[in-house]
N, CA, C and O atoms as a Tinker XYZ file with bonds, in Angstrom:
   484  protein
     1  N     19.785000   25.358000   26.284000    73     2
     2  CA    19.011000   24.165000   26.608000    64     1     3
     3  C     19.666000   22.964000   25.935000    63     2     4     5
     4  O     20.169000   23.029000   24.813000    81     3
     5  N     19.630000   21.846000   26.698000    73     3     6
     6  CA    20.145000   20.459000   25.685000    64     5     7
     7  C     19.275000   19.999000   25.172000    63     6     8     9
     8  O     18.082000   20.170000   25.421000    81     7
     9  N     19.865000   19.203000   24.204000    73     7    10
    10  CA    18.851000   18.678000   23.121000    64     9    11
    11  C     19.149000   17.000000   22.680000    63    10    12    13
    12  O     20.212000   16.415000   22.888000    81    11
    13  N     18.000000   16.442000   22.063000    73    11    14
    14  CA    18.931000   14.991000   21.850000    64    13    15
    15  C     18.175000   15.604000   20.155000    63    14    16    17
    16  O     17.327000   16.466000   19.926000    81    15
    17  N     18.943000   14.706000   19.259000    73    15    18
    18  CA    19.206000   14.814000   17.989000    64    17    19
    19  C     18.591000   13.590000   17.064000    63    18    20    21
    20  O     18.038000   12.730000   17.751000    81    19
    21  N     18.582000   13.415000   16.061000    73    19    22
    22  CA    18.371000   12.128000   15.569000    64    21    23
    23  C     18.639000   12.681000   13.839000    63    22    24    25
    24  O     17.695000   13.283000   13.326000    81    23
    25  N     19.634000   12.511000   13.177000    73    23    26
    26  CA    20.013000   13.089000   12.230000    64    25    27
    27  C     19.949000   12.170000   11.123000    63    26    28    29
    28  O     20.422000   11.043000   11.268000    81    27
    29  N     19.251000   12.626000    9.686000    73    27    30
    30  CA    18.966000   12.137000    8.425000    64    29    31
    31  C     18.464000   10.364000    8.475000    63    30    32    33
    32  O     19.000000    9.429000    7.879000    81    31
    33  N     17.218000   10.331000    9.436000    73    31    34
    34  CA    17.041000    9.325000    9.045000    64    33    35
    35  C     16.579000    9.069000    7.641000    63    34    36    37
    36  O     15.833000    9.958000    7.230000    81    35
    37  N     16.883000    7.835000    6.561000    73    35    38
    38  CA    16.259000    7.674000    5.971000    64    37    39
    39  C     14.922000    6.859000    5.714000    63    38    40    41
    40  O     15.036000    5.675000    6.031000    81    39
    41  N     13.709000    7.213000    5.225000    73    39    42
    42  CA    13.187000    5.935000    5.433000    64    41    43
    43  C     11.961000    5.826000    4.089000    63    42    44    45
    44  O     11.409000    6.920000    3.972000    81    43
    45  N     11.489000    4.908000    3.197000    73    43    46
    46  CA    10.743000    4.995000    2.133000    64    45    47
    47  C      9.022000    5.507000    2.576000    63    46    48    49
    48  O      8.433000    5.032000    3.547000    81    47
    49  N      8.594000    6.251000    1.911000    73    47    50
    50  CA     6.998000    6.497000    1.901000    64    49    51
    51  C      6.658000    6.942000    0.987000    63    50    52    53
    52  O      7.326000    7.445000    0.084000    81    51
    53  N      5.355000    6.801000    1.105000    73    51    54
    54  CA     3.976000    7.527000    0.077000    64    53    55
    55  C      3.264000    8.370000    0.312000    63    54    56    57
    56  O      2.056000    8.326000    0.544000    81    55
    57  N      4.329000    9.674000    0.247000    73    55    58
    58  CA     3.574000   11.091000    1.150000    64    57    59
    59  C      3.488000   11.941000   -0.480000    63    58    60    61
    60  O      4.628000   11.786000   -0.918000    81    59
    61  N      3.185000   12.241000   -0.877000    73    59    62
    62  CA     2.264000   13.248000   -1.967000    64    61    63
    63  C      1.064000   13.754000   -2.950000    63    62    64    65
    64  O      0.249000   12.905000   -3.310000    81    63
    65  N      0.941000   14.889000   -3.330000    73    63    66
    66  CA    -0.182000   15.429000   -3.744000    64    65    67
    67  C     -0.422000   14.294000   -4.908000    63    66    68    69
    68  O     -1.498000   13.695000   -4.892000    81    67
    69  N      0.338000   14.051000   -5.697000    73    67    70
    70  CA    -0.058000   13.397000   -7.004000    64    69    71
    71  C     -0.405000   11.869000   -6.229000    63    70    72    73
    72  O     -0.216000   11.342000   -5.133000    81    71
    73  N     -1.062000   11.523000   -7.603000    73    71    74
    74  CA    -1.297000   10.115000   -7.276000    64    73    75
    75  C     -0.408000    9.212000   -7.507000    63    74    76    77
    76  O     -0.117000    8.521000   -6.531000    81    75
    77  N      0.086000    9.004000   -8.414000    73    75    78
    78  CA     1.894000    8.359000   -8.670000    64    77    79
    79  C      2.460000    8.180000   -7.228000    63    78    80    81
    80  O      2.687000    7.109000   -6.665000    81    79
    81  N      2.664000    9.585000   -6.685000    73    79    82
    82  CA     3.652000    9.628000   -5.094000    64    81    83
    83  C      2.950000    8.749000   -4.179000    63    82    84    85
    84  O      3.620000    8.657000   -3.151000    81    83
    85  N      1.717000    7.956000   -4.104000    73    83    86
    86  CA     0.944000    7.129000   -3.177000    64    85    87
    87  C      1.431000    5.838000   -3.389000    63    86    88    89
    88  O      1.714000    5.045000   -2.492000    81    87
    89  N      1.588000    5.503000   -5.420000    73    87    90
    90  CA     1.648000    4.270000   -5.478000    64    89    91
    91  C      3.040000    3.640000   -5.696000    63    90    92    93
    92  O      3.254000    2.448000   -5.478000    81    91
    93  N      4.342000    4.847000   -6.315000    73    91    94
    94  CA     5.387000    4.505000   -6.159000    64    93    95
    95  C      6.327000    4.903000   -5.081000    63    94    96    97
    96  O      7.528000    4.631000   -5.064000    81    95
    97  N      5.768000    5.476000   -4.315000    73    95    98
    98  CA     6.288000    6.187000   -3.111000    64    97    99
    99  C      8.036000    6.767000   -3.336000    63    98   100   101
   100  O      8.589000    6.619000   -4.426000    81    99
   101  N      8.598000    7.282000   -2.398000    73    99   102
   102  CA     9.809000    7.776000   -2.509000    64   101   103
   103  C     10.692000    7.615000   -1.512000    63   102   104   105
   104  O     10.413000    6.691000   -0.748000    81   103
   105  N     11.934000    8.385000   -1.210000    73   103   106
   106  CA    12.760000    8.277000   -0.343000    64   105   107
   107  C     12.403000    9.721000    0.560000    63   106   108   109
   108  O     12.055000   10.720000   -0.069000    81   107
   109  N     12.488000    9.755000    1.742000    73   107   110
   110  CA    12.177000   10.840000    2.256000    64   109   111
   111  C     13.323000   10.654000    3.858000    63   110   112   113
   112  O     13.461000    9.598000    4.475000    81   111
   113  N     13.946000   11.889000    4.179000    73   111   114
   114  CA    14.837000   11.929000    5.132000    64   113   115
   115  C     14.494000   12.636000    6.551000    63   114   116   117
   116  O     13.940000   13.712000    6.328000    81   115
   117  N     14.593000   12.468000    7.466000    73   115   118
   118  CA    13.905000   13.088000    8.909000    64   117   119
   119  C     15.073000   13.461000    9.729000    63   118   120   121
   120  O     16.068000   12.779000    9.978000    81   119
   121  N     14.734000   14.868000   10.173000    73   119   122
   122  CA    16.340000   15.031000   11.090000    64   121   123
   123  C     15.495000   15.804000   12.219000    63   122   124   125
   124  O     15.203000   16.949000   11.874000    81   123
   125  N     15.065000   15.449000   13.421000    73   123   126
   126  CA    14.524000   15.736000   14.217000    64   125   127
   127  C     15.345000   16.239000   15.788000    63   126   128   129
   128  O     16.527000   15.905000   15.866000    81   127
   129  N     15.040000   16.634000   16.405000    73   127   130
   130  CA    15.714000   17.737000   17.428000    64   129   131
   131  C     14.872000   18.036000   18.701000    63   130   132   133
   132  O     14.091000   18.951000   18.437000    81   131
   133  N     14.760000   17.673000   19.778000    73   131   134
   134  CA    14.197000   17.624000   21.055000    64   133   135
   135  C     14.979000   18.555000   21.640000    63   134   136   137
   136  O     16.063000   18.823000   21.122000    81   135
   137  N     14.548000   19.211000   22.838000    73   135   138
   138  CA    14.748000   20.404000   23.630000    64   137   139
   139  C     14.457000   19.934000   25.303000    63   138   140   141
   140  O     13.317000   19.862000   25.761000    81   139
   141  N     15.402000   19.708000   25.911000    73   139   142
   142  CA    15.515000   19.360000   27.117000    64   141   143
   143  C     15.934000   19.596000   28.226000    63   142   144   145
   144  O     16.772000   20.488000   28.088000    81   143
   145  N     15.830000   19.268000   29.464000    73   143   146
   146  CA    16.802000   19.283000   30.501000    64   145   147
   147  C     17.586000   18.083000   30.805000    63   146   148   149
   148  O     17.071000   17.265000   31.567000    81   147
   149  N     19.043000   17.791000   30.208000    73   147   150
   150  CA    19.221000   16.676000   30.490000    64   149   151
   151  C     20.728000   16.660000   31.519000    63   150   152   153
   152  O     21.723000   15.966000   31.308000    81   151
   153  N     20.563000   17.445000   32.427000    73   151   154
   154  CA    21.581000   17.758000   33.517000    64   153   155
   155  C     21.522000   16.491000   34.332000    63   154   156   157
   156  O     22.615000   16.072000   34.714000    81   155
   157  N     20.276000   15.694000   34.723000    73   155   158
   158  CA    20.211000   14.930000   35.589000    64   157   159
   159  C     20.661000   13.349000   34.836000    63   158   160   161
   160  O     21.018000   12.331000   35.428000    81   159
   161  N     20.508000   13.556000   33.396000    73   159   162
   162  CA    20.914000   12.178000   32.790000    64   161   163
   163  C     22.477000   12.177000   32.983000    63   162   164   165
   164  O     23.143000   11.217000   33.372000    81   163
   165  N     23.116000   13.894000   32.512000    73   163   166
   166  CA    24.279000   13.510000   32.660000    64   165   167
   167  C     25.486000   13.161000   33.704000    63   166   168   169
   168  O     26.634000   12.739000   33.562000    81   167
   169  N     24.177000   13.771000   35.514000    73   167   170
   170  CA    25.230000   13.283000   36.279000    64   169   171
   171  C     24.867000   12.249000   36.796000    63   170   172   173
   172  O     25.512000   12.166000   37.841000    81   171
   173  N     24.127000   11.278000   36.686000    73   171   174
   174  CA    23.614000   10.497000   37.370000    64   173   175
   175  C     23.842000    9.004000   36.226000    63   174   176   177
   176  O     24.075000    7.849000   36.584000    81   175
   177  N     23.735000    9.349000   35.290000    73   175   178
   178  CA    23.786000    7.730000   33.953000    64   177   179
   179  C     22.901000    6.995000   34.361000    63   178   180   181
   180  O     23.142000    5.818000   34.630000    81   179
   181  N     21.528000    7.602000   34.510000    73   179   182
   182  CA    20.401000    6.908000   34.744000    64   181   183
   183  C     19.436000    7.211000   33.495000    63   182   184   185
   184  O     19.149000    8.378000   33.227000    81   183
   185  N     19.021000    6.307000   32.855000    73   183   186
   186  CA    18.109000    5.954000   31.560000    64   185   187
   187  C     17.154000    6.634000   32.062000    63   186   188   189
   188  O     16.985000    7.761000   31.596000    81   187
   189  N     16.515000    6.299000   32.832000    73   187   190
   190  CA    14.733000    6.959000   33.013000    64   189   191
   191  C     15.078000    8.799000   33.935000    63   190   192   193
   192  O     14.552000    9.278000   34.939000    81   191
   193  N     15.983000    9.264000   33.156000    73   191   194
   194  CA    16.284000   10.275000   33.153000    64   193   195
   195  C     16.096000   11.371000   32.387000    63   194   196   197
   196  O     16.174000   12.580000   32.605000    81   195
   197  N     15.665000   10.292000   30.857000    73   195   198
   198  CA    16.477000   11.425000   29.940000    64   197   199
   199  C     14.874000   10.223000   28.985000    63   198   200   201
   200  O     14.150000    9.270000   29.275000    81   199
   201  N     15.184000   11.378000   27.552000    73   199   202
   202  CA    14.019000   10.517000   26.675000    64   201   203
   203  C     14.796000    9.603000   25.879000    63   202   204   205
   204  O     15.856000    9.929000   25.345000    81   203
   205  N     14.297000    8.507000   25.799000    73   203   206
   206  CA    14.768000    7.644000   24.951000    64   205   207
   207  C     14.922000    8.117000   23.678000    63   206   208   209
   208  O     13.930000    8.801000   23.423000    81   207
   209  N     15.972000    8.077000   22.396000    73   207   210
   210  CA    15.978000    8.020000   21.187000    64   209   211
   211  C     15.720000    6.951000   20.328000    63   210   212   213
   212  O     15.837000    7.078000   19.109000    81   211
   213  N     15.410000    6.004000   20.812000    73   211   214
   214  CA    15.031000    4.766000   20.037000    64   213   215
   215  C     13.704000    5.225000   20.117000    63   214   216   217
   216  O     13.214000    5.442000   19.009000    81   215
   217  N     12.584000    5.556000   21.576000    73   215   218
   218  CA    11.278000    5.766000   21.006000    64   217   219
   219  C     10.964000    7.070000   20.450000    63   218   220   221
   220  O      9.815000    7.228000   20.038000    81   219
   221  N     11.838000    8.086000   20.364000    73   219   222
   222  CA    11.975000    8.522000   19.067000    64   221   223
   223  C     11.783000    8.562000   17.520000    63   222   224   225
   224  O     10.962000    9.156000   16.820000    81   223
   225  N     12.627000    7.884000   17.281000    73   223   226
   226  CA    12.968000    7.009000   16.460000    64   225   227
   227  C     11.483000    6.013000   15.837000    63   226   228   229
   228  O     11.085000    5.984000   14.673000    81   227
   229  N     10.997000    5.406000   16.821000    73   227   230
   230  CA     9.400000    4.862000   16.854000    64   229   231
   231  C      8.581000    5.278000   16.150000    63   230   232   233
   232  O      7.942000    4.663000   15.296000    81   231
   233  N      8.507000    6.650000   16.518000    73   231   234
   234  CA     7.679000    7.681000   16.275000    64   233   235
   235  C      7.668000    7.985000   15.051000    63   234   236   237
   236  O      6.645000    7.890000   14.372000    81   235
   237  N      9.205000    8.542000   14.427000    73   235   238
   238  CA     8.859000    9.158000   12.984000    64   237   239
   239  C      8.843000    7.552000   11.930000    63   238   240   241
   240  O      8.179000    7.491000   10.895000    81   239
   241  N      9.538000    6.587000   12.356000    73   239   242
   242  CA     8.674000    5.531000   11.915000    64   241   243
   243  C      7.154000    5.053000   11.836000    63   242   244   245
   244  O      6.757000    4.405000   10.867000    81   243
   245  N      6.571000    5.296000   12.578000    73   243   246
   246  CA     5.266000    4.819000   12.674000    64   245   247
   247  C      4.481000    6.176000   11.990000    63   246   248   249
   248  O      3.350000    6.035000   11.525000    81   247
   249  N      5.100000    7.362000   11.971000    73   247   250
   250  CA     4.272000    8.454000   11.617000    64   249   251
   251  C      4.487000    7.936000    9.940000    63   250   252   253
   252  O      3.638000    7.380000    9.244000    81   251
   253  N      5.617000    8.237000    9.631000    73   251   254
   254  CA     5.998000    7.871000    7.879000    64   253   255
   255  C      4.885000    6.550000    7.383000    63   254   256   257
   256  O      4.375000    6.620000    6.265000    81   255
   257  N      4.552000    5.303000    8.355000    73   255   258
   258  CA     3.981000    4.743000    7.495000    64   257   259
   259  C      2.577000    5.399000    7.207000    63   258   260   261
   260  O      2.076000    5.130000    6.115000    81   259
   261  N      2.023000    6.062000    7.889000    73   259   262
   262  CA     0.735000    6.798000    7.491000    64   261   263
   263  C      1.382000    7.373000    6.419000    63   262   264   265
   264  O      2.511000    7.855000    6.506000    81   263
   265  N      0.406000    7.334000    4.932000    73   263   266
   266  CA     0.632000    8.042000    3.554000    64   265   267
   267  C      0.052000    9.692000    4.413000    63   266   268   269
   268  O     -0.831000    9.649000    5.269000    81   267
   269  N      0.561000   10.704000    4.096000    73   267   270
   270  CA     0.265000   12.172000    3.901000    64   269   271
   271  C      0.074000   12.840000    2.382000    63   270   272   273
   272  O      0.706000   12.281000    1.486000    81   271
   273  N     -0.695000   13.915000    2.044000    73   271   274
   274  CA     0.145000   14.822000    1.236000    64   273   275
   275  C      0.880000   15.683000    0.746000    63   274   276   277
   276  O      1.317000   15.970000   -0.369000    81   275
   277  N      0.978000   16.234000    2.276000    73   275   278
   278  CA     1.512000   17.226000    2.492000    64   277   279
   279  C      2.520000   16.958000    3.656000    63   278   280   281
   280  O      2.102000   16.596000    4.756000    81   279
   281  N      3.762000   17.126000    3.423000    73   279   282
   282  CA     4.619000   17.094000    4.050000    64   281   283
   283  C      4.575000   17.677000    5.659000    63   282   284   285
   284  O      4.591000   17.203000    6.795000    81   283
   285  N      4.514000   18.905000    5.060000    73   283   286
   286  CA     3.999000   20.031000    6.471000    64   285   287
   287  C      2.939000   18.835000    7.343000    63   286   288   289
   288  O      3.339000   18.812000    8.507000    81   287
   289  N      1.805000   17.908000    7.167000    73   287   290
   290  CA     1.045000   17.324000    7.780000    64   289   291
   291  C      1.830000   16.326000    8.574000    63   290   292   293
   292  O      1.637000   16.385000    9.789000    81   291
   293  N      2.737000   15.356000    8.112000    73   291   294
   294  CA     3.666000   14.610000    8.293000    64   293   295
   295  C      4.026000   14.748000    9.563000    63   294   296   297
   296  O      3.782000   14.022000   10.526000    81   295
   297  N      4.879000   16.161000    9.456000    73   295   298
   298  CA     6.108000   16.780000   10.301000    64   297   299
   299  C      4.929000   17.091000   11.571000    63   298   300   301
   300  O      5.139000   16.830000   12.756000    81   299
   301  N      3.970000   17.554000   11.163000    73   299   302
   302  CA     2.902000   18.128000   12.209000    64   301   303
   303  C      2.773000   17.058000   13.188000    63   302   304   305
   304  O      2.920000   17.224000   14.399000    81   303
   305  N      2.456000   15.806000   12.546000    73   303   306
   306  CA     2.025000   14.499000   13.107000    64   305   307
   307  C      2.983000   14.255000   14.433000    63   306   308   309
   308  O      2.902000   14.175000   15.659000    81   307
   309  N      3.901000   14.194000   13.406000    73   307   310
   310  CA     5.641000   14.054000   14.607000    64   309   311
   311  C      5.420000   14.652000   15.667000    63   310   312   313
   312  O      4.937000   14.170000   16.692000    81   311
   313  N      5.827000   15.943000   15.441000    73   311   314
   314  CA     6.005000   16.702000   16.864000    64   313   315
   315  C      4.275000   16.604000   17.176000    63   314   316   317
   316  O      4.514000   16.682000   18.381000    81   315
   317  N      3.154000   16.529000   17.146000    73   315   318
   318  CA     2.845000   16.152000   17.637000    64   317   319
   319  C      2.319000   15.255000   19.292000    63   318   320   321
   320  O      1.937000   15.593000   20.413000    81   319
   321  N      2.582000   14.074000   18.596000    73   319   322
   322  CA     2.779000   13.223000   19.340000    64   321   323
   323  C      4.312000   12.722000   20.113000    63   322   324   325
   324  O      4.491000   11.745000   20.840000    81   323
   325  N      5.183000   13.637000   19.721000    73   323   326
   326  CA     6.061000   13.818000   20.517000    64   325   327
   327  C      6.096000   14.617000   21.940000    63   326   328   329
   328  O      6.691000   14.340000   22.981000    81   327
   329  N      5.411000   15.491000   21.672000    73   327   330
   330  CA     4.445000   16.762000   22.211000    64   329   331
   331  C      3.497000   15.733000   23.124000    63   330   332   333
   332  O      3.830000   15.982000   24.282000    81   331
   333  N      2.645000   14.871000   23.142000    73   331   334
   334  CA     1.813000   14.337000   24.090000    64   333   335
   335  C      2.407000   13.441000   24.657000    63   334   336   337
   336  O      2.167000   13.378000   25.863000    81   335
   337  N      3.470000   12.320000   24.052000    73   335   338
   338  CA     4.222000   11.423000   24.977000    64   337   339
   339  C      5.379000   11.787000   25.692000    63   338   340   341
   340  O      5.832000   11.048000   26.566000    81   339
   341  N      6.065000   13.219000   25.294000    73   339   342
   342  CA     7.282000   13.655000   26.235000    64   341   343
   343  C      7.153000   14.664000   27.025000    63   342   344   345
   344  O      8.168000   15.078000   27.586000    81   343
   345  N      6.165000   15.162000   27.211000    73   343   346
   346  CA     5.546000   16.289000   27.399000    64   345   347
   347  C      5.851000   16.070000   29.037000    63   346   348   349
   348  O      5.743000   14.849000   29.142000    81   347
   349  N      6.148000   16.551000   30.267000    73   347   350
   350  CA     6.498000   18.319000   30.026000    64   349   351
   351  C      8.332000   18.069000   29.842000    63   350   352   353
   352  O      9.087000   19.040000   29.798000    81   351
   353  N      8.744000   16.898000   29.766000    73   351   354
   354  CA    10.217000   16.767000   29.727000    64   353   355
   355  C     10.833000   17.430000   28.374000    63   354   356   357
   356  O     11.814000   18.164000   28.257000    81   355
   357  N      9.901000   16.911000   27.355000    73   355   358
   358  CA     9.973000   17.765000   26.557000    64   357   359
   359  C      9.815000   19.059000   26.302000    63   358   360   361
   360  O      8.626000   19.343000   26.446000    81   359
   361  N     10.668000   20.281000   25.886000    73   359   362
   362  CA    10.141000   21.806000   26.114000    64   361   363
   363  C      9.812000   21.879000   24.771000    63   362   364   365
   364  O      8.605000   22.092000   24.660000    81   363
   365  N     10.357000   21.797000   23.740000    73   363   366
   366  CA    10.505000   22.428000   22.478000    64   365   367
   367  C     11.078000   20.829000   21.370000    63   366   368   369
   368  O     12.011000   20.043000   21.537000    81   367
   369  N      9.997000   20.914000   20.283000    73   367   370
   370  CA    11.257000   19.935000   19.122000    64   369   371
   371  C     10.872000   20.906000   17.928000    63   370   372   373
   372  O     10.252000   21.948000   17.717000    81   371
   373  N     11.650000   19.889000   17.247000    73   371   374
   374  CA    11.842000   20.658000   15.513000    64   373   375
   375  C     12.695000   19.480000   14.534000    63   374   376   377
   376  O     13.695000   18.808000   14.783000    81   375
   377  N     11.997000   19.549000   13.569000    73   375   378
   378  CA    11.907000   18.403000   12.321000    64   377   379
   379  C     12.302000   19.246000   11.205000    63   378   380   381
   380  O     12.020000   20.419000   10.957000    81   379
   381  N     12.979000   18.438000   10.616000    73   379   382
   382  CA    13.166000   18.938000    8.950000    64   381   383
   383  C     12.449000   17.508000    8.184000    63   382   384   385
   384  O     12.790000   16.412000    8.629000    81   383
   385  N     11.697000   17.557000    7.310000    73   383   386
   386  CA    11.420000   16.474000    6.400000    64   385   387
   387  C     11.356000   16.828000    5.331000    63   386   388   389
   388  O     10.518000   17.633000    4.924000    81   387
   389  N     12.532000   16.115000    4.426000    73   387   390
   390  CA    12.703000   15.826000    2.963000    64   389   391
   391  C     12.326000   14.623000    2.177000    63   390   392   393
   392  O     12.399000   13.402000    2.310000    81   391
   393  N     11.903000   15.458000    1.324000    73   391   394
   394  CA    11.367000   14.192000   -0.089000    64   393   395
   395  C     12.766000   14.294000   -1.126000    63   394   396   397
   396  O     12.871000   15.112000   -2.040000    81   395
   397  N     13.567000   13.495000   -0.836000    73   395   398
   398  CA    14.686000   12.995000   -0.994000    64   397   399
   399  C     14.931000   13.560000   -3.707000    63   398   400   401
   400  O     15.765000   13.986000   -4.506000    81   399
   401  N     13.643000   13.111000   -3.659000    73   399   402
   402  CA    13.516000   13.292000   -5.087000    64   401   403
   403  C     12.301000   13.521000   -5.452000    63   402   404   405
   404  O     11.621000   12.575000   -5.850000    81   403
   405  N     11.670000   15.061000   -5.386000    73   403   406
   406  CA    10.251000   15.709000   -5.626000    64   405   407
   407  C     10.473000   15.488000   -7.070000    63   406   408   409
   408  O     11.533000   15.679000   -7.666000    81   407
   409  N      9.251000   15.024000   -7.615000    73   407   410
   410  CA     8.630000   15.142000   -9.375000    64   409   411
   411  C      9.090000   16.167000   -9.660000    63   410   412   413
   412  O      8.202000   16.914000  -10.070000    81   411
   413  N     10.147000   16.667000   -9.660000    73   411   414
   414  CA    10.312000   17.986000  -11.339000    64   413   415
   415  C     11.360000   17.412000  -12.185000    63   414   416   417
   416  O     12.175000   16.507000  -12.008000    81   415
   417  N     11.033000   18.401000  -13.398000    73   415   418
   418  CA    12.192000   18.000000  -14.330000    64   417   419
   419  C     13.538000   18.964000  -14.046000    63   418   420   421
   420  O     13.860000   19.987000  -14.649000    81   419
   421  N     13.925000   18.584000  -13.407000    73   419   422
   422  CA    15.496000   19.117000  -12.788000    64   421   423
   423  C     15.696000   18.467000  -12.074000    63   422   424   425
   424  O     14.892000   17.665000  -11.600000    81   423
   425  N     17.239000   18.653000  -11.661000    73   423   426
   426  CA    17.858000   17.540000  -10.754000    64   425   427
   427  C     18.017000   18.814000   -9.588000    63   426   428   429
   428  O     18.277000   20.017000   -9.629000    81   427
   429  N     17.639000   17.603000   -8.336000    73   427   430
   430  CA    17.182000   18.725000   -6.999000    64   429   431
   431  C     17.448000   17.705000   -5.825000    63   430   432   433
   432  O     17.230000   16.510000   -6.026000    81   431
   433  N     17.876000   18.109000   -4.707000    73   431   434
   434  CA    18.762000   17.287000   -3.555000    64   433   435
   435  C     17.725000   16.931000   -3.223000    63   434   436   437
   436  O     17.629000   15.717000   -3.042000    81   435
   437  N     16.655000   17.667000   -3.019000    73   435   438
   438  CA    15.151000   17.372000   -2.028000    64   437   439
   439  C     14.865000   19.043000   -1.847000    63   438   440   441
   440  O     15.486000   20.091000   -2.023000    81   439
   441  N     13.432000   18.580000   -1.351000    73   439   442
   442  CA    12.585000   19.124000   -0.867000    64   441   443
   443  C     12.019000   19.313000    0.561000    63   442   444   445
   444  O     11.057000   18.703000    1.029000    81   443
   445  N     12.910000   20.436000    1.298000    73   443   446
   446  CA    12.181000   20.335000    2.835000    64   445   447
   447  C     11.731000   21.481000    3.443000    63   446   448   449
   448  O     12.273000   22.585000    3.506000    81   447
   449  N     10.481000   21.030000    3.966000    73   447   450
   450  CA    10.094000   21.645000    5.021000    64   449   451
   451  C     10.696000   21.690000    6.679000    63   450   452   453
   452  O     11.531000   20.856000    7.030000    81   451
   453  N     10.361000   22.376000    7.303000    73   451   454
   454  CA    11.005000   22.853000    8.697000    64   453   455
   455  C      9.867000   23.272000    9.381000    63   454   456   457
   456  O      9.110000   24.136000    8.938000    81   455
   457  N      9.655000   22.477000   10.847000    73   455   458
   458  CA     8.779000   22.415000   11.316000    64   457   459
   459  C      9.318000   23.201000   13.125000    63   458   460   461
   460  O     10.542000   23.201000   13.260000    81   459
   461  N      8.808000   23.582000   13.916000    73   459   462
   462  CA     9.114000   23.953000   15.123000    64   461   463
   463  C      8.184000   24.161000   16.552000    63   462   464   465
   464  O      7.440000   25.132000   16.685000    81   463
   465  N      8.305000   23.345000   17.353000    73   463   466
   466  CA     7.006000   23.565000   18.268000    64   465   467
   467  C      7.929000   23.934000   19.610000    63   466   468   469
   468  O      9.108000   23.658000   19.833000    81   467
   469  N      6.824000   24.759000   20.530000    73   467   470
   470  CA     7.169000   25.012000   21.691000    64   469   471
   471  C      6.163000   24.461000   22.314000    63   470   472   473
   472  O      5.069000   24.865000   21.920000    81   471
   473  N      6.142000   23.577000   23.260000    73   471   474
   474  CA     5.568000   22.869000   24.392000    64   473   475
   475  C      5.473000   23.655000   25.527000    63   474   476   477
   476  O      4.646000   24.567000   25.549000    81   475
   477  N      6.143000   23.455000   26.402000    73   475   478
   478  CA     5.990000   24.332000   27.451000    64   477   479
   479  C      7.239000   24.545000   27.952000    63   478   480   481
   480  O      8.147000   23.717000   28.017000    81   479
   481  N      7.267000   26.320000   28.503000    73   479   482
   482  CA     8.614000   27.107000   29.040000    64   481   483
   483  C      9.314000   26.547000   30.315000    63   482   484
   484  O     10.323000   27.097000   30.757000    81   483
């Protein structure tokens, strides 16, 4: 199946359990992955073919500014509503979201969860 991609966005929020993570928020990274048919975008080079990646893109923006605490909720949000606006073009997406620098005392790349939905076959 083809897929369109959208790899390590970065973008700042206030997604965690503690209260600190609300008010100083963090860096958190999104690498998201759509599941498609995009045979007709590629022989034809017609836009309203294929899903846009800019409103994509929209999406895990507008989802990030909602504070979460749970990451897993976040990612849920995403596909989501990726899930109701691409739907049935969309078959399948999948998200990774990292908290770029989780509260521990160790030094740690991030923290991610991995998210995966199937829409329809």
């Amino acid at each position: 199946m083809d897929s369109i991609s959208l790899d390590h966005i970065r973008l700042r929020g206030y997604h965690g359990v503690l209260p600190q993570e609300s008010v100083v928020g963090n860096w958190f990274t999104f690498s998201l992955k759509v599941y498609l048919d995009l045979s007709l975008a590629a022989a034809t080079d017609d836009v309203t073919t294929t899903v846009n990646y800019a409103d994509l893109y929209r999406i895990v923006v507008e989802e990030n500014a909602q504070p979460s605490k749970l990451l897993e909720h976040l990612a849920g949000r995403i596909l989501s509503r990726i899930g109701a606006e691409f739907s049935p073009e969309v078959k399948e997406a999948e998200i990774d979201v990292t908290k770029v620098t989780p509260p521990f005392k160790a030094h740690i790349q991030g923290a991610t969860i991995h998210l995966h939905r199937i829409y329809s076959k």
